[in-house]
N, C-alpha and C positions, 0 to 999 in steps of 0.2 A: 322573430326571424333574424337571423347572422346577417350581420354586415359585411356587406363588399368590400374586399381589401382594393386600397386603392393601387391603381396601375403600375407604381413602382414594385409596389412588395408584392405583389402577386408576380410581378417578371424577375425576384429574384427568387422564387421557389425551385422544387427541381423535377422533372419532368421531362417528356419529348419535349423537343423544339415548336412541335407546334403550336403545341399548348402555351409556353413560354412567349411566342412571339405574336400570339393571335391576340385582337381584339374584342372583348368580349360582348355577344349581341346585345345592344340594350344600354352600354356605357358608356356616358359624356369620354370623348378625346381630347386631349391638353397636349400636343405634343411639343410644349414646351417642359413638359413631364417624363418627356422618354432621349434620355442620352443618348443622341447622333452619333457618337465615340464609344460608345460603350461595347461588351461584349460576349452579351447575354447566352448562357445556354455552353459556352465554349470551356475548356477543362482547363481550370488554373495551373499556374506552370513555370518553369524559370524562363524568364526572358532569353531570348526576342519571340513573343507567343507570335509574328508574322510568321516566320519558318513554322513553325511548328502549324500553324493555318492552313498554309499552302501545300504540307505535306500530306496534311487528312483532309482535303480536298482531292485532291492527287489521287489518295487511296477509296474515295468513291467514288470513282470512275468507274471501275471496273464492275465495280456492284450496279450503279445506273445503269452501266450497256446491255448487261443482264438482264435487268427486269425488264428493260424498255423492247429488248426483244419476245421477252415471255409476254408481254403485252401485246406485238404485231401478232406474235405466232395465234394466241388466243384469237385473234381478228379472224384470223381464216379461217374460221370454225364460228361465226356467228357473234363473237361476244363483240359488245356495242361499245366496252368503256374506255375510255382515252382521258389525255389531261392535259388540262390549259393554264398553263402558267400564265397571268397579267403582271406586268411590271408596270406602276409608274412612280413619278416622282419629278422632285426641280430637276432642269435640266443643271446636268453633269453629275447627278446621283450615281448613275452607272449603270444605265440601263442597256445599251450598248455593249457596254465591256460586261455586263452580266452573262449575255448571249452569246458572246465569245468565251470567257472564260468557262460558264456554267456548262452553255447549250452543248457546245464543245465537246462535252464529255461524250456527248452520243451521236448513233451513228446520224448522219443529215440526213438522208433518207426518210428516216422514220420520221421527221419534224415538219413541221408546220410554221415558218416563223415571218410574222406580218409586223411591219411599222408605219403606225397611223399617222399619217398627218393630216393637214387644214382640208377640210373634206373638196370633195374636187364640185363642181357645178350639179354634174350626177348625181352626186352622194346629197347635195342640200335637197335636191326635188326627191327625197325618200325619207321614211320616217328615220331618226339616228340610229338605232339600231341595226339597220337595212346591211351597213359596210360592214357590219360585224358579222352577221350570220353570214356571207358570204365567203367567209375565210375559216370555219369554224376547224376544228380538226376532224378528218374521219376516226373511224372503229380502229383501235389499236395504234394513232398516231399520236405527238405532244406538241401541241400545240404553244409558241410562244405570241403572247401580244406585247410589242415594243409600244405603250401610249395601247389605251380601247376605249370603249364607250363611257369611261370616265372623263375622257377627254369634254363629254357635252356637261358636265355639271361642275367643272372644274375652269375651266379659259371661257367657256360659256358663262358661269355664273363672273368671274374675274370682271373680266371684258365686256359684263353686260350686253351678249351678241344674242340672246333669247329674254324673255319677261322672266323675271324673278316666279312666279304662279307656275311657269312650264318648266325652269329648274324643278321647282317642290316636286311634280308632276312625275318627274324623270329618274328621281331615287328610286320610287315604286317600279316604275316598270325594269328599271334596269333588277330590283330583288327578283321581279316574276321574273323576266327573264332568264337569270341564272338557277333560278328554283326550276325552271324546264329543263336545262342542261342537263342538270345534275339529276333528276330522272331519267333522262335518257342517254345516260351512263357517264358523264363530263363529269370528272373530278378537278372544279375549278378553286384555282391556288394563287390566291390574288396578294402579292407584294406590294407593300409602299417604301421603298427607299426615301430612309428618313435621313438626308443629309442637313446639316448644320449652315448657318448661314456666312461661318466663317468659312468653312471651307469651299464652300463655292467660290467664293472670290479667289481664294488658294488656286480653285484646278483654271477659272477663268483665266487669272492670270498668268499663270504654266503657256495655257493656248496662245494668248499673244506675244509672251517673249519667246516663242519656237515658233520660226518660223512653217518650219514644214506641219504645224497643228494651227494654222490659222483656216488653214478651210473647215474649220470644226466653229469658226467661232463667227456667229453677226452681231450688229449691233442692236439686234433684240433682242439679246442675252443680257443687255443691261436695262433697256427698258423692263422685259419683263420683272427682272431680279430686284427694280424700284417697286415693284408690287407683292413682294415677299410677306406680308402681313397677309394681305388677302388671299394668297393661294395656300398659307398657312390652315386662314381661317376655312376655304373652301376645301381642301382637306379634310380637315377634321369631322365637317358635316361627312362628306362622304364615306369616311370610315365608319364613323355615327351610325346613319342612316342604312348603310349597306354591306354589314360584319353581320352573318346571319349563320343560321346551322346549316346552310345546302353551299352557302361561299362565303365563308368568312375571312377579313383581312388580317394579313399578317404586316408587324410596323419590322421592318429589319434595318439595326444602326447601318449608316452607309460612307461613313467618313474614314473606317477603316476598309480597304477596297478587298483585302486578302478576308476582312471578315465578311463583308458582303458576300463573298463568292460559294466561303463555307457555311452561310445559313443556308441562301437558297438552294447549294447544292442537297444541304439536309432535308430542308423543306421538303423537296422533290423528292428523295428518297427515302422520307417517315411516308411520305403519302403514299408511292408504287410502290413499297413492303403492306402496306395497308390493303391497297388492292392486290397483293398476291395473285397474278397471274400467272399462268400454269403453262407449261409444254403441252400439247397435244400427244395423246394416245394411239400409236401406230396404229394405224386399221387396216392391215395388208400383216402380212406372216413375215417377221424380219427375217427368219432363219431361212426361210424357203427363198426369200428376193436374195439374201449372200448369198446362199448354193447357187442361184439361179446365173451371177454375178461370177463368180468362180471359176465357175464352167465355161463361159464362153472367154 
């Protein structure tokens, strides 16, 4: 049997992006194995490769708006499949400025976009999953989650706020869960913003010598950031345990914020060229509704 290339030299192969950036089911995670700075999958070039980022970003827009309406228009006519983008990562990865910059590209309308936080009183008296299907996307819409039901095996396992036995518990249902999705048309597209530990301190401190970015900032941004091993280590189990063929994770470096923008914009756009959704076939006589139009 061939041996497994390991993580690095399989992500410097050539390929879609997705392929490149995805986790592959089944394989230990080290992401102290995956350059936070790096710029996988992106076409070498003469510096400053920023501009040159921002401007083929720029230039899938146009193609995004596209599909993402051959996607509603399909809706009106029956077809079920939509798609859910999951972001997460340490805070100030850019999960936020993803949804600006990325989501942006399309129209709002078509969007779905939820940001999770500390579940409210409600949400404890329900199984974890409960806030999630609540917001799911409909037939022909895209769905963003800022933070999702990673959120329970992630600050849940950290913060030891459930038994270690119902973390385990909780990989599994969260695979079935998304194995249901995706039969019943969810093309789910899960990002982990792999930012560096340097740079967070970088964008932290940005927030407190500007003033007008201090309401971006508490002081649980450092307590939590003291626990940066563990949310490491809690991480990696979750890519681990839940990079599967119906939702598997993609690691995207996040320290360059112009290449953040242009993986995920990729991502989104290898997958809605993937699902090729189609215009609707006029079912009424075009020639006879212009004459019809004409006339009066």
């Amino acid at each position: 049997m061939a041996r497994k290339k390991p993580a690095k030299e399989r992500r410097r192969s050539a390929g879609p992006l997705s392929e490149l950036l995805r986790v592959p089911e089944g394989e230990r995670v080290s992401l102290s194995s995956y350059d936070a700075g790096g710029t996988p999958g992106f076409p070498t070039g003469p510096p400053p490769l920023k501009v040159a980022g921002l401007a083929a970003t720029a230039l899938m827009g146009e193609r995004l708006a596209g599909l993402q309406e051959r996607l509603y228009a399909a809706s009106t006519a029956g077809d079920r499949r939509r798609l859910l983008l999951v972001l997460q990562g340490m805070d100030t990865s850019g999960k936020g400025g993803t949804v600006k910059h990325v989501i942006g590209l399309f129209n709002p309308s078509g969007c779905r976009i939820k940001a999770f936080k500390a579940p409210t009183a409600e949400e404890r008296n329900h199984p974890f999953l409960w806030r999630i299907m609540k917001v799911l996307p409909r037939p022909g819409e895209i769905g963003i989650f800022d933070r999702s039901q990673y959120e329970d095996v992630l600050i849940a396992r950290v913060r030891e706020l459930v038994p270690r036995e119902e973390i385990g518990r909780r990989y599994g249902q969260i695979n079935r869960f998304e194995k249901t999705l995706a039969e019943d048309g969810v093309t789910v597209v899960k990002v982990f913003l792999h930012l560096s530990y340097e740079e967070q301190r970088r964008r932290l401190l940005k927030r407190l010598d500007n003033p007008d970015k201090h309401w971006k900032f508490t002081t649980v941004d450092i307590d939590e950031r003291a626990l940066w091993p563990a949310y490491q280590e809690a991480y990696e189990l979750a890519l681990e345990r839940c990079s599967t063929e119906a939702a598997p994770w993609f690691v995207v470096p996040a320290d360059r914020k112009w290449y953040r923008n242009w993986a995920v914009s990729k991502l989104l756009l290898e997958h809605l060229e993937a699902l090729d959704p189609r215009y609707l076939r006029a079912d009424f006589d075009v020639a006879e509704c212009r004459k019809r139009l004409l006339s009066r």
